[in-house]
C-alpha positions as CSV (number, residue, x, y, z in Angstrom):
1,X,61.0,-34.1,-57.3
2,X,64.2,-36.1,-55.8
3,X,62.1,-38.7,-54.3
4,X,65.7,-39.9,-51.9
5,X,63.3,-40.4,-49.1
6,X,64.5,-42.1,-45.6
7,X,63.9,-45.7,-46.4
8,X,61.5,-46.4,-43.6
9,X,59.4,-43.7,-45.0
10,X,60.3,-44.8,-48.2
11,X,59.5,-48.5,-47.5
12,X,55.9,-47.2,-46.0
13,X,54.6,-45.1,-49.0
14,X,56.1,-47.3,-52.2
15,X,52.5,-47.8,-53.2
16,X,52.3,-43.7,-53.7
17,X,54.7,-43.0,-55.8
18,X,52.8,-45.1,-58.8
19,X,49.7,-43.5,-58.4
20,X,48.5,-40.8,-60.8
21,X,47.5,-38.4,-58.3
22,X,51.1,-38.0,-57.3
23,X,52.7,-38.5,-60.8
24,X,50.7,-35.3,-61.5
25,X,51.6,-33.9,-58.5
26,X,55.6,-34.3,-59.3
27,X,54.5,-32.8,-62.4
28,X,53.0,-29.8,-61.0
29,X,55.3,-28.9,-58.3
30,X,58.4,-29.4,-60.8
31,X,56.8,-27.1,-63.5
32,X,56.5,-24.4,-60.5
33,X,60.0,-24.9,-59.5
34,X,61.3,-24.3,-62.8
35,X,58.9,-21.5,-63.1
36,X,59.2,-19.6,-60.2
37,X,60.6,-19.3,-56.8
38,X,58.9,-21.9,-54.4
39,X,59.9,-22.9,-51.1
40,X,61.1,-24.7,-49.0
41,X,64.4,-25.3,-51.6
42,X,64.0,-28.2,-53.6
43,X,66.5,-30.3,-51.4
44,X,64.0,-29.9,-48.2
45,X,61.2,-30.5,-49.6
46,X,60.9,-34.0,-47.5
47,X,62.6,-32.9,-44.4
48,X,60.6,-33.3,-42.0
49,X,61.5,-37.6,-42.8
50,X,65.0,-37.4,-43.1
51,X,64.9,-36.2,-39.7
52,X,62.1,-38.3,-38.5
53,X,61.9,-41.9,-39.6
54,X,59.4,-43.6,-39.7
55,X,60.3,-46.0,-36.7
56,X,61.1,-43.3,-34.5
57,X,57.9,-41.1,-34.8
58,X,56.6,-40.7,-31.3
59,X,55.0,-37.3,-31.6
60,X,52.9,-35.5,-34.8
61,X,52.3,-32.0,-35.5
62,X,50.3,-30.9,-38.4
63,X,50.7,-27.7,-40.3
64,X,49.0,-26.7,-43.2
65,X,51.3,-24.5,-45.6
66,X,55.0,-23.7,-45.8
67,X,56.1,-20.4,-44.7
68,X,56.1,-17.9,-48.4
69,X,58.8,-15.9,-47.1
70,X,62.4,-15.9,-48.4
71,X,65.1,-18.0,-46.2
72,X,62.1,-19.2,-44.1
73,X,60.7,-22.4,-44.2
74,X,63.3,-25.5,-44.2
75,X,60.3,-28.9,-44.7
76,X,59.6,-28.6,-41.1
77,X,56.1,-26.9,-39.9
78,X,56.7,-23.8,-37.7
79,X,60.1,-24.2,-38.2
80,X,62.5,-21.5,-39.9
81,X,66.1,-21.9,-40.9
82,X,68.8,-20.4,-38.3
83,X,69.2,-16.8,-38.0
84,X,66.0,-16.1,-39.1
85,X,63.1,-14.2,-37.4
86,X,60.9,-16.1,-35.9
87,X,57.3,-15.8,-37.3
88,X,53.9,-15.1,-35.0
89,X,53.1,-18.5,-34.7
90,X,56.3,-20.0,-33.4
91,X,56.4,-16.5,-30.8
92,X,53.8,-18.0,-29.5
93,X,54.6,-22.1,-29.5
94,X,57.7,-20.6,-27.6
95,X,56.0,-18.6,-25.4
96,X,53.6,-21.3,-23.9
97,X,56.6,-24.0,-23.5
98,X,58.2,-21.1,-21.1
99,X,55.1,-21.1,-19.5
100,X,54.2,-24.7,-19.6
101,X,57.9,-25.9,-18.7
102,X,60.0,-22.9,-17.7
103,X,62.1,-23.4,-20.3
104,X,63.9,-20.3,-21.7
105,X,63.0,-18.8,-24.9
106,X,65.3,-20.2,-27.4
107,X,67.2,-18.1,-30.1
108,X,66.8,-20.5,-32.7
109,X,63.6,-21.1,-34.2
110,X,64.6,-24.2,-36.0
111,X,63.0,-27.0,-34.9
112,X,65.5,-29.8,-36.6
113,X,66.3,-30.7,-33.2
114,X,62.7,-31.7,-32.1
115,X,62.1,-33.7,-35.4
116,X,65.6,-35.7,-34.1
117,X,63.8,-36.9,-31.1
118,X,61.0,-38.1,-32.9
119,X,58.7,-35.4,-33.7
120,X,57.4,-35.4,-37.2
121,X,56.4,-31.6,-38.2
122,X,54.5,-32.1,-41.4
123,X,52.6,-29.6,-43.3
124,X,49.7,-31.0,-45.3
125,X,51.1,-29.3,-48.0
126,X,54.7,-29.6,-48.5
127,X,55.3,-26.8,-50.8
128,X,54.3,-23.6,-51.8
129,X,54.8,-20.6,-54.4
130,X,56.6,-17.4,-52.5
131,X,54.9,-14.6,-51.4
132,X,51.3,-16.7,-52.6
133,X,50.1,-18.5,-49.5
134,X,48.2,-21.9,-50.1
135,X,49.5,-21.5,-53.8
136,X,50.4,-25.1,-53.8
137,X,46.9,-26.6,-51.7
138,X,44.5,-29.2,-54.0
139,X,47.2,-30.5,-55.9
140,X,47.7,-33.8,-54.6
141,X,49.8,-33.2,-51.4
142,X,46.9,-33.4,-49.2
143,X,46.2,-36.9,-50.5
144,X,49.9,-38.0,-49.8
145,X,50.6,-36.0,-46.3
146,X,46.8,-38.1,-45.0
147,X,48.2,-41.2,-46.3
148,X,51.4,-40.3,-44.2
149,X,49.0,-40.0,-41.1
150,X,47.2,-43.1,-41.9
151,X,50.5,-45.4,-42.5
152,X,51.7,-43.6,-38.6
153,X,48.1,-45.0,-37.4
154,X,48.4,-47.9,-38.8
155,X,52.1,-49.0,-38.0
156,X,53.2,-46.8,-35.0
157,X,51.8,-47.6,-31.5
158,X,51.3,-44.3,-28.9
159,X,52.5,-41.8,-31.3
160,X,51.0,-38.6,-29.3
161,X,49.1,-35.9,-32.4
162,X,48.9,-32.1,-31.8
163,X,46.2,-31.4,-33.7
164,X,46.1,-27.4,-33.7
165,X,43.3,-25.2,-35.1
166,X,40.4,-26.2,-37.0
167,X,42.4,-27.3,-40.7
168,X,44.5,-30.0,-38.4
169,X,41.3,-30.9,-36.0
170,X,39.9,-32.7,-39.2
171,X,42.7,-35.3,-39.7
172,X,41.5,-37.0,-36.4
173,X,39.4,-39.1,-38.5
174,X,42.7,-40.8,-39.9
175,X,44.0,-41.7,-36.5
176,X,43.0,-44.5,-34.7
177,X,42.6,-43.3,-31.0
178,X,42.4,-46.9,-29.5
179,X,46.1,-46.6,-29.9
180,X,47.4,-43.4,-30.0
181,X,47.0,-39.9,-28.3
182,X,44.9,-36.8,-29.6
183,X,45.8,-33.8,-27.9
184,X,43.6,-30.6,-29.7
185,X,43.8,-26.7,-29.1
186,X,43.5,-23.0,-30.9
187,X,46.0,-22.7,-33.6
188,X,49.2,-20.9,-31.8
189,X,48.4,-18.0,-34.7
190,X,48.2,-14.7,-32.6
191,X,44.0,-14.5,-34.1
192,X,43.6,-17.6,-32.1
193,X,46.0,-17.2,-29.9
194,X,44.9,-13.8,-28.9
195,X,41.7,-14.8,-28.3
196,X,42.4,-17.5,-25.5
197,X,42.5,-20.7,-27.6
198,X,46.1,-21.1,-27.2
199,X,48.1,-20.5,-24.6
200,X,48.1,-22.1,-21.3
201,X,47.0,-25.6,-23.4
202,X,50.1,-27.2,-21.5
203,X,50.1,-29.8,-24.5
204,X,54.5,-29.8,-24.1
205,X,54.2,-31.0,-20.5
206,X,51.2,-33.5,-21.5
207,X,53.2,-34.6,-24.5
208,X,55.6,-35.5,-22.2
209,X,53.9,-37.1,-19.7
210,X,51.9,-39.2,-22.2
211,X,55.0,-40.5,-23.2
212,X,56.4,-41.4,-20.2
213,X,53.6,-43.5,-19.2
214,X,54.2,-45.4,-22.4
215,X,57.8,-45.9,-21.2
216,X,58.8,-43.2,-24.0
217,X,61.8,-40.7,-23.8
218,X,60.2,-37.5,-23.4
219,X,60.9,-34.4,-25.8
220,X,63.5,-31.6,-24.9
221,X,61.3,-28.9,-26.0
């Protein structure tokens, strides 16, 4: 894997580079890409931290896997690369920020311009093996992306999490909520969705509001 990481990030997670969980897991997710087609493309792999540095995280979302799709997912959870359809989940994420802040449904679903105002969209695991969802999971990028949480605990102040559906409800025990915000909800996923855990959460305007009160810009959602 090209580990050219953003240096803040870079400067954060030095200590896991050296450990054997991940030099097996650079191991592993290499083999796959020589082996078969894997997304995102090599070259994103770590995009959600080029776009979002360390020092400029004010907002998390967790994910959990990559989208398995060709041309779709570009290192940033929910998000796909332009032109391309936009998946169930990010209908819906849409749809309740037009109903939470009136906003107009956008064309693009890339969401490159969220992460450059400070919102870190990071799937637990960072890659995956196309068409085979949750080919890549228990192979060591669940112990990096939690140490990525813990390091935003630990050195961020305020940072607001969206913790959506049950897989991203359990990192709240890596985030110290004497100094930061939890916001939970249904995963936007039209089973959850569908089923009234989603929409009308209003966790855009909250985000916002949360932020503001910490003398934070808010997001442009």
């Amino acid at each position: 894997m090209d580990l050219q990481l953003e240096p803040t990030w870079k400067a954060s997670l030095k200590d896991e580079f050296n450990k054997s969980y991940f030099e097996n897991l650079s191991e592993f997710v290499k083999d796959e890409y020589n082996k078969h087609t894997c997304y995102p493309p090599e070259n994103k792999i770590f995009s959600a931290f080029e776009w979002c540095p360390l020092d400029k995280t004010k907002v998390v979302i967790i994910g959990q896997d990559p989208y398995h799709g060709p041309k779709q997912a570009n290192g940033l959870c929910f998000s796909v690369t332009d032109g391309v359809a936009h998946p169930p989940s990010l209908i819906n994420i849409f749809k309740e920020i037009e109903s939470d802040l009136g906003k107009p449904y956008p064309v693009s679903g890339n969401l490159e311009r969220w992460a450059q105002q400070g919102v870190l969209l990071l799937n637990a695991t960072l890659t995956v093996r196309a068409h085979q969802a949750g080919s890549h999971q228990n192979k060591g990028w669940e112990t990096f992306t939690d140490q990525i949480i813990k390091h935003i605990s630990e050195e961020r102040e305020g940072v607001v999490f969206l913790l959506w559906g049950g897989y991203a409800k359990k990192k709240v025990k890596l985030i110290d909520q004497s100094k930061h915000h939890v916001l939970t909800s249904g995963h936007p996923s039209p089973l959850s969705a569908n089923r009234g855990y989603w929409f009308g959460n209003k966790h855009f305007s909250k985000t916002n509001l949360l932020l503001e009160t910490n003398g934070k810009e808010p997001i442009e959602w």
